[in-house]
CHARMM-style PDB file with segment names, atoms N, HN, CA, C and O in Angstrom:
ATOM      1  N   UNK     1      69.634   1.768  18.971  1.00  0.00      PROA
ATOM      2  CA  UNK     1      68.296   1.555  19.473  1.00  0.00      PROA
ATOM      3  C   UNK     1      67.270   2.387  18.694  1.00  0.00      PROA
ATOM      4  O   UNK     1      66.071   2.108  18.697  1.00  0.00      PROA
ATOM      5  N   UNK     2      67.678   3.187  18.179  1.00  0.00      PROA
ATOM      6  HN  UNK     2      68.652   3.414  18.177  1.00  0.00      PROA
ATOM      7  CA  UNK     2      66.702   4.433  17.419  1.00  0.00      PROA
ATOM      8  C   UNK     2      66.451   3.520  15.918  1.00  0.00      PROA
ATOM      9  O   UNK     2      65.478   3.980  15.321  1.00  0.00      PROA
ATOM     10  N   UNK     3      66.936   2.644  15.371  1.00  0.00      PROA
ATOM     11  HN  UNK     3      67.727   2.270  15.856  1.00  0.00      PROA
ATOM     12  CA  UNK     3      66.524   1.935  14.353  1.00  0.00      PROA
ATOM     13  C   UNK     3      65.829   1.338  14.655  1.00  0.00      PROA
ATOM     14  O   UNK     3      65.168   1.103  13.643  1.00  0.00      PROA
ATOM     15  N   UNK     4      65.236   0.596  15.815  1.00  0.00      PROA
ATOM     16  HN  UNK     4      65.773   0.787  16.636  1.00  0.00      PROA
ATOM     17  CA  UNK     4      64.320  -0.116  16.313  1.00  0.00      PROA
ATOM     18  C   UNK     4      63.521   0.530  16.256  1.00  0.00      PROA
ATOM     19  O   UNK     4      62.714   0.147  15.409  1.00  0.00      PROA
ATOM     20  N   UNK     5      63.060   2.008  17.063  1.00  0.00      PROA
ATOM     21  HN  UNK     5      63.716   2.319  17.751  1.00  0.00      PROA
ATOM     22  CA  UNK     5      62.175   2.690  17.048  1.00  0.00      PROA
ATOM     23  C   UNK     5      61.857   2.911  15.008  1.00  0.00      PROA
ATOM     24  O   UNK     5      60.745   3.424  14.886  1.00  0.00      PROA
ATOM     25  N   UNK     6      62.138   2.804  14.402  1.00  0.00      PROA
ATOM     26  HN  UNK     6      63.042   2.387  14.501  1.00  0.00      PROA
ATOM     27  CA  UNK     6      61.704   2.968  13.362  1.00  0.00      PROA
ATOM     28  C   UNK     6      61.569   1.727  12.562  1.00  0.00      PROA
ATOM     29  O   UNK     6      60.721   1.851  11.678  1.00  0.00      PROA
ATOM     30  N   UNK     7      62.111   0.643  12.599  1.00  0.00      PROA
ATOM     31  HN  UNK     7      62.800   0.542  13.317  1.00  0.00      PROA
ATOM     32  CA  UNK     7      61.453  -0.149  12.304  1.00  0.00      PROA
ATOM     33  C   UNK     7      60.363  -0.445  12.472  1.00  0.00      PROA
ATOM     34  O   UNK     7      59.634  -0.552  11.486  1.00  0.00      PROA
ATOM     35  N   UNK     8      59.899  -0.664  13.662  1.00  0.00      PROA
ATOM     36  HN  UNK     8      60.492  -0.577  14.463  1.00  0.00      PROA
ATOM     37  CA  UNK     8      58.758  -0.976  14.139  1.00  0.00      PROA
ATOM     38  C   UNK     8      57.918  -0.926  13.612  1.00  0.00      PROA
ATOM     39  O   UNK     8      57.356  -1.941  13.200  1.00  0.00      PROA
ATOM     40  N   UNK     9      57.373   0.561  13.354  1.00  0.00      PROA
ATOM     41  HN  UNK     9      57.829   1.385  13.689  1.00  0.00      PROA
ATOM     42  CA  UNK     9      56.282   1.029  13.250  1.00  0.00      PROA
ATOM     43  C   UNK     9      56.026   1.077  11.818  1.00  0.00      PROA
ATOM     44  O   UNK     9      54.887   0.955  11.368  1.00  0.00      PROA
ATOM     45  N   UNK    10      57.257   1.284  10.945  1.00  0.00      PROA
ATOM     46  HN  UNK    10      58.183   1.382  11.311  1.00  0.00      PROA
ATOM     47  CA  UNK    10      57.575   0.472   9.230  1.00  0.00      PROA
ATOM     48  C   UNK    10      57.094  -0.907   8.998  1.00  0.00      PROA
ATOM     49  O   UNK    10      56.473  -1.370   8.042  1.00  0.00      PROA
ATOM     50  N   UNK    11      57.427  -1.335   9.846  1.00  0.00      PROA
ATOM     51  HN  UNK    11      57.932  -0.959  10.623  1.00  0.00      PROA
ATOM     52  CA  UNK    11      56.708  -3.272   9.809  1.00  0.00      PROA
ATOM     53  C   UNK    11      55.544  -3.548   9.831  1.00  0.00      PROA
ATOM     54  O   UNK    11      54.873  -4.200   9.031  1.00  0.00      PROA
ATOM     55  N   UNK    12      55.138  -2.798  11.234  1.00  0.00      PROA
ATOM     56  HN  UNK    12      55.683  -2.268  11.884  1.00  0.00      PROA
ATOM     57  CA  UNK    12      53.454  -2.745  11.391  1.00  0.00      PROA
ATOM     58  C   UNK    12      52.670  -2.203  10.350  1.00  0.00      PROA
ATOM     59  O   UNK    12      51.598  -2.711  10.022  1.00  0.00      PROA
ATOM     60  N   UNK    13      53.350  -0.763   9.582  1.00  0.00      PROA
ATOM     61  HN  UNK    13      54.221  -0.350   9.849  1.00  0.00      PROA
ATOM     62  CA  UNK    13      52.416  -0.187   9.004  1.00  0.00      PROA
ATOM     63  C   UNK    13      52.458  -1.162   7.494  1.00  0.00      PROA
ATOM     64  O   UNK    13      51.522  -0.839   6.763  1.00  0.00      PROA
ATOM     65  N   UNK    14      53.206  -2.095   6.992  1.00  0.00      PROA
ATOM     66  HN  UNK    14      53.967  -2.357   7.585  1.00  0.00      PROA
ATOM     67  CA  UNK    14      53.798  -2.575   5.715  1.00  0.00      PROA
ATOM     68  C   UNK    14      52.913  -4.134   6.177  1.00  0.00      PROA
ATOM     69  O   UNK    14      52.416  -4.755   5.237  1.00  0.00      PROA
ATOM     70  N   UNK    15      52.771  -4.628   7.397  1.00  0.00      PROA
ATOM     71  HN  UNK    15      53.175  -4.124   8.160  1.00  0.00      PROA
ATOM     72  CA  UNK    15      51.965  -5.754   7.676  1.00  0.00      PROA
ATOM     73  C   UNK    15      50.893  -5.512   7.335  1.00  0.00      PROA
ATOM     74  O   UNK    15      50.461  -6.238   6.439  1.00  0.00      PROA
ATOM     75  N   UNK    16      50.027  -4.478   7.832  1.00  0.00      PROA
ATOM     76  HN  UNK    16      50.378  -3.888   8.559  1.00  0.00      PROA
ATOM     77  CA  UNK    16      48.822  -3.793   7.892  1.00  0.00      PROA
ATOM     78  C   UNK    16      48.406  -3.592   6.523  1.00  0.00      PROA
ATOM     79  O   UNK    16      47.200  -3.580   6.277  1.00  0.00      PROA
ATOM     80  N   UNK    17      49.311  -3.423   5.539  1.00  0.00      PROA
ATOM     81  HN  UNK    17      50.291  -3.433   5.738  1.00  0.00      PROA
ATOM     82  CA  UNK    17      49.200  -3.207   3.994  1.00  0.00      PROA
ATOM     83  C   UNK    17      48.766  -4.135   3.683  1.00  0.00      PROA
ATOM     84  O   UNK    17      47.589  -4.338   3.386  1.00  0.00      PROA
ATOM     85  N   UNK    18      49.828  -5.032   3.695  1.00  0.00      PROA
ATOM     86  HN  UNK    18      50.784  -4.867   3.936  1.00  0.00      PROA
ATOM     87  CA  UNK    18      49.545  -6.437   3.297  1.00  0.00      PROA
ATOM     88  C   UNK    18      48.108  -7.331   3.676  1.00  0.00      PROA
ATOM     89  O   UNK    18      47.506  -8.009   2.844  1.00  0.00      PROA
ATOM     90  N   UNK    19      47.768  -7.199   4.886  1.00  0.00      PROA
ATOM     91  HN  UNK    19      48.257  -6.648   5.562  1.00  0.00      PROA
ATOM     92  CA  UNK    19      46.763  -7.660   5.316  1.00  0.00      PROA
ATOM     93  C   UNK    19      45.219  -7.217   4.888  1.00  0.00      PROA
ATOM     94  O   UNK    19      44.219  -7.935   4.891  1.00  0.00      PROA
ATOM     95  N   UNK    20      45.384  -5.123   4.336  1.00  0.00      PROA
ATOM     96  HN  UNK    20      46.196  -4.540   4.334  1.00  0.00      PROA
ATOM     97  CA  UNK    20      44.500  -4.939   3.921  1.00  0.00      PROA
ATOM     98  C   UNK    20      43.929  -5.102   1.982  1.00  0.00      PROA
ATOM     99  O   UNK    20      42.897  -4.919   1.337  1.00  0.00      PROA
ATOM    100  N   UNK    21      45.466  -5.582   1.701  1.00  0.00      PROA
ATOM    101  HN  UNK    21      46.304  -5.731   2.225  1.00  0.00      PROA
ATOM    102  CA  UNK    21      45.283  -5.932  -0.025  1.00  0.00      PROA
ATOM    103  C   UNK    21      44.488  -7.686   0.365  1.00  0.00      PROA
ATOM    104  O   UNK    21      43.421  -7.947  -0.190  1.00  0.00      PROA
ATOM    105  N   UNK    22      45.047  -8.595   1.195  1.00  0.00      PROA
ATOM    106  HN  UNK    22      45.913  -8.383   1.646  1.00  0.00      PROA
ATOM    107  CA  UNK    22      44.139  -9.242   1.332  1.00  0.00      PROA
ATOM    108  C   UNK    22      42.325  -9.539   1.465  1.00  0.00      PROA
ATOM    109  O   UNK    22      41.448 -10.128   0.833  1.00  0.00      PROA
ATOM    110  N   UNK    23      42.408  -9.065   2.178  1.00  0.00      PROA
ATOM    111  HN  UNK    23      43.120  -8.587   2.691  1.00  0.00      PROA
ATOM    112  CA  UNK    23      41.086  -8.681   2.773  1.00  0.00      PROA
ATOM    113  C   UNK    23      40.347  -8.237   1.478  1.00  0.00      PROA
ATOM    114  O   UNK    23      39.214  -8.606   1.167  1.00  0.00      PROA
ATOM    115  N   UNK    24      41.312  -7.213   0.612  1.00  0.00      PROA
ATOM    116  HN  UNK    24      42.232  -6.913   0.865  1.00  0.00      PROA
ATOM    117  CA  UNK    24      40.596  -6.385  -0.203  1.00  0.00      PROA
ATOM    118  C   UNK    24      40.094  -7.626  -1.396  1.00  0.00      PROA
ATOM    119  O   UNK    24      39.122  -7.584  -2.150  1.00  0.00      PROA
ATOM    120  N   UNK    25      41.205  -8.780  -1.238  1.00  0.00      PROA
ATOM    121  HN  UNK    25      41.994  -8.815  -0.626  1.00  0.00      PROA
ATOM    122  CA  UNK    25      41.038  -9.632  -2.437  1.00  0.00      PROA
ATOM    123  C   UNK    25      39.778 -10.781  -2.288  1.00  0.00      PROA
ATOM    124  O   UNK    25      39.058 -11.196  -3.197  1.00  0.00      PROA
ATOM    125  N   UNK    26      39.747 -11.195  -0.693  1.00  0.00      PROA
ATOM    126  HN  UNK    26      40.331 -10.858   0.045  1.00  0.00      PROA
ATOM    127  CA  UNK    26      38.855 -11.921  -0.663  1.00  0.00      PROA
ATOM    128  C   UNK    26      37.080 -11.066  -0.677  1.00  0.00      PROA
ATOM    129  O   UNK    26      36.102 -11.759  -0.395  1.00  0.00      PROA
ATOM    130  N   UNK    27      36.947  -9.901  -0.952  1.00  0.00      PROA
ATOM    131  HN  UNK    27      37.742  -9.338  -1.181  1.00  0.00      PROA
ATOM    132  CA  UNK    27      36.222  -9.344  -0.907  1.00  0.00      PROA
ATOM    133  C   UNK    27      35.772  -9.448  -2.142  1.00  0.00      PROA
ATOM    134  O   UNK    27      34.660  -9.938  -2.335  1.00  0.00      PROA
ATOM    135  N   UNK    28      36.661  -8.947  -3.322  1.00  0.00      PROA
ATOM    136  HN  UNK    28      37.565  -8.549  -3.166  1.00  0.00      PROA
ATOM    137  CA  UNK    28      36.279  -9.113  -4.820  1.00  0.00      PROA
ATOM    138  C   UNK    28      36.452 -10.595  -5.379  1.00  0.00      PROA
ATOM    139  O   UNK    28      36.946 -10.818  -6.485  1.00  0.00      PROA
ATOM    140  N   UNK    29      36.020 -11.540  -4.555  1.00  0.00      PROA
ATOM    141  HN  UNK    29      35.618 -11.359  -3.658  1.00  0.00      PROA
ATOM    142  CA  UNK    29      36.221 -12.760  -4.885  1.00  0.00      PROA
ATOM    143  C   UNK    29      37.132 -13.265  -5.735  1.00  0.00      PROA
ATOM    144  O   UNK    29      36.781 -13.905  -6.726  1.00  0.00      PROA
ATOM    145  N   UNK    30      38.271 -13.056  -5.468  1.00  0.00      PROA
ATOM    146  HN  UNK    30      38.556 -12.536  -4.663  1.00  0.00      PROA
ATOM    147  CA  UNK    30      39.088 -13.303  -6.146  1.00  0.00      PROA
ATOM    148  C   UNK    30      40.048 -15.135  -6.046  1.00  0.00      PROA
ATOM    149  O   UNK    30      40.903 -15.639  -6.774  1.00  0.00      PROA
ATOM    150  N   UNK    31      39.566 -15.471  -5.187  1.00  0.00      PROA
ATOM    151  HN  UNK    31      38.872 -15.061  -4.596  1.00  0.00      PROA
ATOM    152  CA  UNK    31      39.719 -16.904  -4.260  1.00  0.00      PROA
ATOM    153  C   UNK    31      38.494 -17.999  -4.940  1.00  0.00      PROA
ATOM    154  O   UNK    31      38.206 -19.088  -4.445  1.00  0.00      PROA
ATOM    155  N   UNK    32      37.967 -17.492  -6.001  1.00  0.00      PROA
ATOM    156  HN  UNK    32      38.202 -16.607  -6.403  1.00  0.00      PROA
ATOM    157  CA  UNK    32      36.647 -18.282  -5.858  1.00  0.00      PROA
ATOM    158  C   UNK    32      36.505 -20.033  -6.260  1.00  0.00      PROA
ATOM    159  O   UNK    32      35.964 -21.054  -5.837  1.00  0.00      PROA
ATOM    160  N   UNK    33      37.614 -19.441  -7.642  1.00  0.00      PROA
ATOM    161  HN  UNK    33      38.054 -18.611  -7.985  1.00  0.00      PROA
ATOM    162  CA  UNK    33      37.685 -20.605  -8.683  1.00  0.00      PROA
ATOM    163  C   UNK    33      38.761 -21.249  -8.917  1.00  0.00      PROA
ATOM    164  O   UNK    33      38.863 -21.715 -10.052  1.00  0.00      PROA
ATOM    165  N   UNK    34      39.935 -21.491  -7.904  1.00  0.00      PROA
ATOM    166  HN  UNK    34      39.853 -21.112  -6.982  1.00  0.00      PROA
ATOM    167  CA  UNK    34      41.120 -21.566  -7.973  1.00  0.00      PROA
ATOM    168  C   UNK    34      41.589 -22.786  -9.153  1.00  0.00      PROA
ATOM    169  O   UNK    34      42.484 -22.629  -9.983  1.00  0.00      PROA
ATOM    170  N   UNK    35      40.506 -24.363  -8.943  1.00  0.00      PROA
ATOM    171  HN  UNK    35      39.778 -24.490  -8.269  1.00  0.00      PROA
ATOM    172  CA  UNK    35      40.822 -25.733  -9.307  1.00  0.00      PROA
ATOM    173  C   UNK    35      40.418 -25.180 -11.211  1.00  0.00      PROA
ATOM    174  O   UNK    35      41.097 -25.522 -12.179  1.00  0.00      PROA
ATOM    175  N   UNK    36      38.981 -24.160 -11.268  1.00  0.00      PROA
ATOM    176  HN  UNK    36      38.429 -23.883 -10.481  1.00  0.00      PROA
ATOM    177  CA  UNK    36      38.853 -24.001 -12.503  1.00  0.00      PROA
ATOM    178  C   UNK    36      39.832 -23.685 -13.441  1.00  0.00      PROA
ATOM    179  O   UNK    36      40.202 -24.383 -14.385  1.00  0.00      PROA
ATOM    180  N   UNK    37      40.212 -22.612 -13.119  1.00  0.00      PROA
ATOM    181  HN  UNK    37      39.911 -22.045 -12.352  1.00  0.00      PROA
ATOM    182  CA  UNK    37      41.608 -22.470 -13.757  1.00  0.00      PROA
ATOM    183  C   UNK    37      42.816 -22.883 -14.313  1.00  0.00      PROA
ATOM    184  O   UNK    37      43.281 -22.383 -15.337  1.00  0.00      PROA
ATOM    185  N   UNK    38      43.456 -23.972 -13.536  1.00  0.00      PROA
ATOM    186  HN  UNK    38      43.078 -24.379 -12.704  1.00  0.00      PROA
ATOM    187  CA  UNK    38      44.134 -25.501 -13.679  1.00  0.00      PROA
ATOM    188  C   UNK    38      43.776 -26.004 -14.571  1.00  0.00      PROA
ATOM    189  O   UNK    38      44.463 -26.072 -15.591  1.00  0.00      PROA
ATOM    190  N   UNK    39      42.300 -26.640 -14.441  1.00  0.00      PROA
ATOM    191  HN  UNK    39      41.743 -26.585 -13.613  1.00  0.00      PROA
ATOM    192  CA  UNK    39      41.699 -27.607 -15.391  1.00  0.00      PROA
ATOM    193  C   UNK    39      41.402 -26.911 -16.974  1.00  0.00      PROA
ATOM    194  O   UNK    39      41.141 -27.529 -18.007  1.00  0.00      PROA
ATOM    195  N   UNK    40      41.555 -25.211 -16.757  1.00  0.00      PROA
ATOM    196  HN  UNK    40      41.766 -24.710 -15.918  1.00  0.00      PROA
ATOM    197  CA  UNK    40      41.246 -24.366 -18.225  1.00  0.00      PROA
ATOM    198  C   UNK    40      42.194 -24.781 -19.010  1.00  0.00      PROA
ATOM    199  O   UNK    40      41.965 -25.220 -20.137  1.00  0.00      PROA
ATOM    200  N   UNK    41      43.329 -24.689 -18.513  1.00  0.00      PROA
ATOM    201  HN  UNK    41      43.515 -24.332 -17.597  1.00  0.00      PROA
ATOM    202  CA  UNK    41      44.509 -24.391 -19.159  1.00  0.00      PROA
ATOM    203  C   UNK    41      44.651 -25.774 -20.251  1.00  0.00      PROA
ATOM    204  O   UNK    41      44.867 -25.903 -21.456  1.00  0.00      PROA
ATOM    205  N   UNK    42      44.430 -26.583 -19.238  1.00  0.00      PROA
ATOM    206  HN  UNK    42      44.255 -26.479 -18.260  1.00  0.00      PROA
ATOM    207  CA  UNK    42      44.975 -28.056 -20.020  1.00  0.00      PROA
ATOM    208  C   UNK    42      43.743 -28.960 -20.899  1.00  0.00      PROA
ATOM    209  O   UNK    42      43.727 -30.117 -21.319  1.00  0.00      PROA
ATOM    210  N   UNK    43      42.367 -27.416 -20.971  1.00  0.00      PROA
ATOM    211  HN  UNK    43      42.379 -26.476 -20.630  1.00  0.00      PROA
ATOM    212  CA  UNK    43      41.390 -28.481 -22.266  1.00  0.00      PROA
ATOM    213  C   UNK    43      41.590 -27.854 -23.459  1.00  0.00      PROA
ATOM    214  O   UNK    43      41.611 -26.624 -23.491  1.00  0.00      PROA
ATOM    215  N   UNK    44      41.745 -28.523 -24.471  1.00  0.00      PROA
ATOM    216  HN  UNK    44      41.728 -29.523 -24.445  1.00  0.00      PROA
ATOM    217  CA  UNK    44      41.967 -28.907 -25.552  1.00  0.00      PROA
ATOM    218  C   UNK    44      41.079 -28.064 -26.718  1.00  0.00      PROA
ATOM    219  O   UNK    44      40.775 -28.622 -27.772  1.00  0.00      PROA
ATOM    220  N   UNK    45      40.718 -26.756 -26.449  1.00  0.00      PROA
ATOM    221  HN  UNK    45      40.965 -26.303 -25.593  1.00  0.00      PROA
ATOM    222  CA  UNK    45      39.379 -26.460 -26.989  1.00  0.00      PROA
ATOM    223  C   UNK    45      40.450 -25.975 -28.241  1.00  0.00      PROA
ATOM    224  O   UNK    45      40.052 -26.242 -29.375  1.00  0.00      PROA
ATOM    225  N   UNK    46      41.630 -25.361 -28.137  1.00  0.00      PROA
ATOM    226  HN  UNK    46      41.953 -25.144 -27.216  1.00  0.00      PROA
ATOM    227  CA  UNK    46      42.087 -25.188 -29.640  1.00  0.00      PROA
ATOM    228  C   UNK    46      41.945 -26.085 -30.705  1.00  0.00      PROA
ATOM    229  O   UNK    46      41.850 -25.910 -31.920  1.00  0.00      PROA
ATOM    230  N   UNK    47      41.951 -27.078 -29.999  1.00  0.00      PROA
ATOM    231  HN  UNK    47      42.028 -27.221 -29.012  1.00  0.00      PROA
ATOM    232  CA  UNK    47      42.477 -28.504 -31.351  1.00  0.00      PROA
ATOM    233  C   UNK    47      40.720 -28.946 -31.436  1.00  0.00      PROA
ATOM    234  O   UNK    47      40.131 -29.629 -32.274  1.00  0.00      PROA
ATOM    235  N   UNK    48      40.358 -28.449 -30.562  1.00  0.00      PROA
ATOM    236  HN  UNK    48      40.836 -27.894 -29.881  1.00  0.00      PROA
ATOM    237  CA  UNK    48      38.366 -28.974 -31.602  1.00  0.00      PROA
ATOM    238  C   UNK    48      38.008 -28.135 -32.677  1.00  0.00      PROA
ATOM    239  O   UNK    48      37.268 -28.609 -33.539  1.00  0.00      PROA
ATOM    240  N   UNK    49      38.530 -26.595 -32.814  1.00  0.00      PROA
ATOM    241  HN  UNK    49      39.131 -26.209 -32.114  1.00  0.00      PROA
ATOM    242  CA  UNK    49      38.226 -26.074 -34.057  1.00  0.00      PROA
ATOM    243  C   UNK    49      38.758 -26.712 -35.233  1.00  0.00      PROA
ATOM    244  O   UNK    49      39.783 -27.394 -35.208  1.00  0.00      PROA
ATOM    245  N   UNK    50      37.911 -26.446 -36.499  1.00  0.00      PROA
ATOM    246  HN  UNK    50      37.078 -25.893 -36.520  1.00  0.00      PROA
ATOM    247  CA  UNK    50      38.595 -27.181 -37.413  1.00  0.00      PROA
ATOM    248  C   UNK    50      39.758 -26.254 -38.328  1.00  0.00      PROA
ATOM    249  O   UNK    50      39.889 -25.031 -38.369  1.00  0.00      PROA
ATOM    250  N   UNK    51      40.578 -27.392 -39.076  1.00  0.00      PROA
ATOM    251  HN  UNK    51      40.471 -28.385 -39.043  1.00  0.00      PROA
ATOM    252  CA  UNK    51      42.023 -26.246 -39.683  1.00  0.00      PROA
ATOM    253  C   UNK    51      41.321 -26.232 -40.993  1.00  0.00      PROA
ATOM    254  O   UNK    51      40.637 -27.062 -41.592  1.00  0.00      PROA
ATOM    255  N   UNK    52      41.695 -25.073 -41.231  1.00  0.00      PROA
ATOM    256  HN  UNK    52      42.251 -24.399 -40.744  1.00  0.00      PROA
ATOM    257  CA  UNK    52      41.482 -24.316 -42.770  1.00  0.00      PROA
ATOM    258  C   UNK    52      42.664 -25.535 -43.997  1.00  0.00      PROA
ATOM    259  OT1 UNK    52      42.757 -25.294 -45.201  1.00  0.00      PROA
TER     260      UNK     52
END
């Protein structure tokens, strides 16, 4: 029963973490541009420069 007592309060305090790196992320907008990103990856801007 004494592992319980210590879990507990390990869980809560490790939830509480978690919840405050969230928080911390939607704060620095980090959520903003999710679809932009996707669509970066797959344009083509290498192949418009011209080759030597």
């Amino acid at each position: 029963m004494s592992i319980v007592a210590t879990l507990i309060p390990v869980t809560l305090f490790l939830g509480g973490l978690g919840l405050a790196a969230f928080l911390w992320s939607l704060k620095r907008q980090q959520y903003d541009d999710p679809k932009g990103n996707a669509e970066r990856i797959l344009s083509s801007e290498w192949d418009d420069k011209p080759k030597p």
